[in-house]
N, C-alpha and C positions, 0 to 999 in steps of 0.2 A: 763793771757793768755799765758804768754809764759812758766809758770810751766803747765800750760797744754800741750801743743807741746811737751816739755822738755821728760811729763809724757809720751805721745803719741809715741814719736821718739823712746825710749826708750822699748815701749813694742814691736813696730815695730822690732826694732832690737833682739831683745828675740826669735820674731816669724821666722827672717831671718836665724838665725842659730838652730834653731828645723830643720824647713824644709830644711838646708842646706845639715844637717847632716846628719850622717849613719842611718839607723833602716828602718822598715816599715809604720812609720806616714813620713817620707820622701817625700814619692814616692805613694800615693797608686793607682797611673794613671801612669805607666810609659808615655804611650804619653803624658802627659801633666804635664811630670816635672818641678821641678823649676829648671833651667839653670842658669849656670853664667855669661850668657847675660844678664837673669833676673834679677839678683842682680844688674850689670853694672846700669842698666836701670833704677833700685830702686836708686841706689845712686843719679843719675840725677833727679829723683822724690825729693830724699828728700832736694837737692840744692834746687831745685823751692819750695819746703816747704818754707826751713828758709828763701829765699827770700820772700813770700807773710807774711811769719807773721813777717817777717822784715819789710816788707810797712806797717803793721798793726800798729805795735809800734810803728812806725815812727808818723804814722798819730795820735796816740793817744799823745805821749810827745807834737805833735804841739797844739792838741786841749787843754792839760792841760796848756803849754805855751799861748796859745791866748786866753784861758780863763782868766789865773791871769794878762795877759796885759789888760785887759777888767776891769776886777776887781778892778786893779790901779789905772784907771782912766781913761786911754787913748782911746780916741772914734776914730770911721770910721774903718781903717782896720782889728783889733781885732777879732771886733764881724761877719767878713763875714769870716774869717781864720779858726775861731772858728764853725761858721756853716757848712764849707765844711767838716772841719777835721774831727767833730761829723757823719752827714754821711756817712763819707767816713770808719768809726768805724762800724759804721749800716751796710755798703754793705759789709762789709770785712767779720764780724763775721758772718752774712745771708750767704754769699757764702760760708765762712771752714763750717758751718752745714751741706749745701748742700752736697759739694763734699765729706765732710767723711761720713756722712751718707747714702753714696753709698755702700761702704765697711765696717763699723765698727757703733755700736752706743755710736756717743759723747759723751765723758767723761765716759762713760761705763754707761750710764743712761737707762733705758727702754724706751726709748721712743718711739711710735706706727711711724711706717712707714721708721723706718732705720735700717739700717745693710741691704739692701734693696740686694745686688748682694748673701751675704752668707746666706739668708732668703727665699730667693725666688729664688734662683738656677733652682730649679728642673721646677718650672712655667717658668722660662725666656728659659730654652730648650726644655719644648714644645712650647711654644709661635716662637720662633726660626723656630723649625721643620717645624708646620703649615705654618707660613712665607713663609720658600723655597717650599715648595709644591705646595702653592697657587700661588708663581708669580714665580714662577722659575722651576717647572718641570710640568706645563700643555702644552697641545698640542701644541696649538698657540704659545706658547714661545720658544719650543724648532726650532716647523717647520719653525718660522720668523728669530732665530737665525744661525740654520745651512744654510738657503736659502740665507741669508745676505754675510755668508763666502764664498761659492761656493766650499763647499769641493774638488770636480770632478777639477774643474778648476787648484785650487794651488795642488792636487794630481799631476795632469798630467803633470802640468809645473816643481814640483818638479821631478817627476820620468824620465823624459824626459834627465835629466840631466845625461851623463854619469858616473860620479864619484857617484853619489847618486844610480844609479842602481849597480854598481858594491856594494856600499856599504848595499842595500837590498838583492841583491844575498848573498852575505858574512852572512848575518842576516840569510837568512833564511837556508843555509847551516850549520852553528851553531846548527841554533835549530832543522835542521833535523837530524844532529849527535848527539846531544844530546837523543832527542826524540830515538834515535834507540840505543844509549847506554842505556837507562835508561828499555829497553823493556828488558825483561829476556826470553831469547832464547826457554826456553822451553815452555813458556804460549804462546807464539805468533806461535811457529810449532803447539801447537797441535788444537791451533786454525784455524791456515793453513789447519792440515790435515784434520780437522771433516767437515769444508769447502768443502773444495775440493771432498773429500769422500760421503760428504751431497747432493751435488751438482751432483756427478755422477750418485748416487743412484735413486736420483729422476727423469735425463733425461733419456732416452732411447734411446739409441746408433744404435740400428739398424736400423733405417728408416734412419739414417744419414747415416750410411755406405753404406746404400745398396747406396743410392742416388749418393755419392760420388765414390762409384765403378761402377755405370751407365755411370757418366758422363768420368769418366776414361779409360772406356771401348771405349765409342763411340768415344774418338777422340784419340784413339790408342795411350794412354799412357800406357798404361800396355807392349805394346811390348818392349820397351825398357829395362823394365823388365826381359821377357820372353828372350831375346838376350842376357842379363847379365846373367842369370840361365845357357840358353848352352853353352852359350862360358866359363863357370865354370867348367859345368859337364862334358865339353870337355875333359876341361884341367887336371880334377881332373882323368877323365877314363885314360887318356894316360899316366899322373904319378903314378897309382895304379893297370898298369893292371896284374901284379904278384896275388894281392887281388884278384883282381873280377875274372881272371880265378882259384885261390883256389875254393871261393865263388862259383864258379858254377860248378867246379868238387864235390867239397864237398855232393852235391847237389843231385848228381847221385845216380840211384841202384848200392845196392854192388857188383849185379850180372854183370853187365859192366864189358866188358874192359878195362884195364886204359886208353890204346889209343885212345879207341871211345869216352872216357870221353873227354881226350882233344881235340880232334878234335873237338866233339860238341863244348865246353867251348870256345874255338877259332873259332867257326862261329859263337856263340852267341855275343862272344865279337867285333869281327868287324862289326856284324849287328846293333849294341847298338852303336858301335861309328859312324856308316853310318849314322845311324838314326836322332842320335844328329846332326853331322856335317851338316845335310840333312835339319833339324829342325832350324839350326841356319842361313844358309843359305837361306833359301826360306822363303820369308814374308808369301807367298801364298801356306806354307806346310799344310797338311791337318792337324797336329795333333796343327797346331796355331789355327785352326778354330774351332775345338774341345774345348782348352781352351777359346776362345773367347765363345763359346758358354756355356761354364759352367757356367766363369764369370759372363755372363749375364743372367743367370736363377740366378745362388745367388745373384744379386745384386735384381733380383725381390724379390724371396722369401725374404731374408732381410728386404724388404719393407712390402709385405704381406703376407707373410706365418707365422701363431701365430705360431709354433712350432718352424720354425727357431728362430723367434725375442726370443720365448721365452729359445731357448739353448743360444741364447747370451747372454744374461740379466743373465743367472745363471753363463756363463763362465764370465763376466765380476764380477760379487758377486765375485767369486771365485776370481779374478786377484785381484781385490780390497783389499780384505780381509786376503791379503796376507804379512806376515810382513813385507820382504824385500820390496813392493809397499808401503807399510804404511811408513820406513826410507825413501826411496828416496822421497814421498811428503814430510814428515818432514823436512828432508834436503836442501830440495829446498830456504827455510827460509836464512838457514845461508848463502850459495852462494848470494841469493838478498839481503840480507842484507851487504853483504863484499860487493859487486859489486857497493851498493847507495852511503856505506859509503867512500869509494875509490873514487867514482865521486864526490861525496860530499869538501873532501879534495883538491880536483887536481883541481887551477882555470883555467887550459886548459882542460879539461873535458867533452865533451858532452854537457852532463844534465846542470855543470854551464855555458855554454856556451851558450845553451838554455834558458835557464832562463834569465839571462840577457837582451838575443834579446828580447822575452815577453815580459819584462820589459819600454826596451825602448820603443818598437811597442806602449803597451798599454801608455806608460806615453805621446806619440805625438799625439796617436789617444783620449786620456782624454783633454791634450792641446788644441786642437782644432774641437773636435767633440760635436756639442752641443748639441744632443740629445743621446750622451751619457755621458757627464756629467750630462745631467737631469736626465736619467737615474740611475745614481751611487746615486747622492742628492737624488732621490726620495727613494731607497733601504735605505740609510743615516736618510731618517731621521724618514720612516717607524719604521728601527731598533728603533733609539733613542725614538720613541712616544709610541711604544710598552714598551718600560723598565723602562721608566719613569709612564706610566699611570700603567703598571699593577704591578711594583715595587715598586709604591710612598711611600706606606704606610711604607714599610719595609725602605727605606730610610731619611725617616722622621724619624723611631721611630729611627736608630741610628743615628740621634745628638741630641734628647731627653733623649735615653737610656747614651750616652755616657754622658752628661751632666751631666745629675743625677748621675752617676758614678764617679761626680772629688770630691773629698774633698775640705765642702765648702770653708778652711779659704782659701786654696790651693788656688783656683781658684781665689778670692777675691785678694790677694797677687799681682798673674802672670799677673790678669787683670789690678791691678790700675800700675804695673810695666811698663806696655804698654801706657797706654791712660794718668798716675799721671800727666807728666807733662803737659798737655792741662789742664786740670783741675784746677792747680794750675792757674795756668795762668785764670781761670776763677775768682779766688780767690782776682786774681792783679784785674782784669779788675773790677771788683766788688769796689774795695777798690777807683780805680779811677774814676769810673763813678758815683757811692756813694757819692763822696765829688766833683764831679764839680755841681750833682743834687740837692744835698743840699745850695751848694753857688749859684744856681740859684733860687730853691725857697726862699733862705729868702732874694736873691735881690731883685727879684718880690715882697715878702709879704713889705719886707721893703717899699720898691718904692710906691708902692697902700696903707699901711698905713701910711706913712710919707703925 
């Protein structure tokens, strides 16, 4: 028995530094490599080894001991030392079958139903898969589960907390820098512009103008306007009026006078500044009611008239379509995008400043509002019942697919490095429950045949 362990320990260690080693039988799962924790773990396997086939021994030298005291002569406690020890042989070598014939088949024999983890790999990770699907992602499970936690509840008493919402602003400011680093300037303008451009194209502006220059008109916002325009063209006449009287001599037959030239030129020109001064002054000048009355026929027509609507609609094509209108939508991009990313940075900021308040608001009104934490639970777990029922299958087949995926001895290895030492320990427990069973039954048969 123990040139078999010997044999045993031996190939184990062959196999420990294959898979320890460099190359691609190493590794052929990076996720489920063999680690140096795993080996650690293996060494502690193999102590509980040579401890259970050290009880084994143990229990054998006493039985060949209490046998040849038996043999000698010597009656009463011999032969009851000798029955447990015998047992206790029985349940030791029953259990090492067991437990190696999880991983390996003993003594390298054929024999049907072992090597049982590197044989049946591929069955034990659908069997697995089906498993979690069945009791772990149907409806009921998930909906009892997250209803249990009260997501809504520990959300809002978490978010409630100030140092936790500064530190989710901070998060989401992160990722909205990054998100806007990682966008390239030119796909997101010209998505901007076809947008924007898309969007013009299709509404039609002039029923809006007209509408808005109605309402502009009737409650005499356009005068102030009209006030700013004279008191411009006032000011523009009285510092150009060398221009406008050229301008209006120029104007003249050649047959004129010069003199009658300027005379005219200088009653036209003081009539044009009377005019204006006369226009800027008096709300209730007639040529304001004139405008007013224009306005208000284009703000109709704008509305109804198809020939107007339809000169706008081509003058706006035309503004549209214009390339300098085409850069400054483009352009609009990088301005919002410096202006997010700058509020973004700065935690006195606006926008972080805002955000945070939402944060708190919603994490007291989650705290203590409880139909809307049913509310958020019920969204919660909608989400979760949707992803699970209509994704099951696909998350089943990867821990089946993944399974089948690990190299078996691999996997046989990393697992007994995990669970060896319990096992062993089944090995003890065996070897002593064996030999108290055994010295119970032949007290028993003793006693009733005696």
């Amino acid at each position: 028995m123990e040139r078999m362990d010997r044999k045993t320990t031996g190939t184990d260690d062959m196999s420990d530094q294959r898979f320890s080693g460099p190359g691609p039988a190493a590794a052929p799962l990076p996720p489920f490599a063999y680690s140096a924790a795993d080996e650690e773990k293996r060494q502690g396997v193999r102590r509980m080894k040579a401890t259970a086939t050290g009880l084994l021994l143990l229990v054998a030298v006493i039985y060949v001991l209490a046998t040849w005291a038996e043999r000698s002569g010597i009656d009463g406690w011999p032969a009851y030392v000798a029955a447990a020890a015998e047992a206790g042989m029985v349940g030791a070598l029953a259990d090492w079958f067991a437990v190696t014939a999880l991983f390996k088949r003993p003594m390298g024999l054929p024999i049907p139903h072992t090597a049982i983890i590197p044989t049946k790999k591929d069955q034990l990770g659908t069997t697995l898969g089906s498993f979690v699907g069945e009791n772990f992602l149907s409806e009921d499970v998930v909906r009892t589960r997250l209803r249990a936690i009260g997501v809504g509840s520990r959300v809002g008493t978490w978010l409630a907390e100030p140092d936790h919402a500064d530190r989710v602003t901070e998060e989401l400011s992160t990722a909205l820098r990054g998100a806007l680093t990682v966008l390239r300037d030119s796909d997101v303008q010209a998505v901007v512009g076809e947008a924007i451009t898309r969007r013009a194209d299709a509404a039609e502006v002039a029923p809006g103008i007209g509408k808005a220059l109605e309402s502009i008109v009737a409650d005499g916002s356009h005068d102030r306007a009209v006030d700013l325009i004279c008191t411009r063209a006032y000011a523009w006449l009285v510092h150009h009026a060398d221009s406008v009287m050229e301008a209006i001599e120029g104007g003249a037959p050649g047959w004129t006078p010069r003199f009658v030239d300027r005379k005219v030129g200088d009653r036209v020109y003081k009539e044009l500044l009377r005019f204006i001064s006369e226009m800027r002054d008096e709300p209730d000048h007639p040529a304001r009611g004139a405008i007013d009355r224009f306005l208000t026929d284009f703000a109709s027509d704008l509305q109804s008239d198809a020939d107007t609507r339809s000169r706008v609609e081509r003058l706006k094509s035309e503004i549209l379509g214009r390339g300098e209108v085409q850069d400054v939508i483009a352009s609009a991009w990088a301005s919002v995008r410096t202006m997010i990313i700058s509020a973004a940075e700065d935690e006195q900021s606006e926008l972080r400043l805002r955000v945070r308040s939402s944060l708190l608001s919603l994490g007291r009104r989650l705290a203590t509002d409880g139909r809307l934490q049913g509310k958020l639970d019920g969204w919660l777990e909608d989400a979760a019942v949707y992803v699970v029922t209509t994704y099951r299958g696909e998350i089943t087949s990867l821990i089946s697919d993944t399974v089948a995926g690990w190299d078996a001895e691999h996997t046989s290895k990393k697992i007994e490095a995990h669970i060896g030492r319990d096992l062993q320990f089944i090995r003890i427990n065996g070897t002593v429950v064996g030999a108290l069973a055994g010295l119970l039954i032949y007290t028993v048969s003793h006693a009733v045949g005696g």
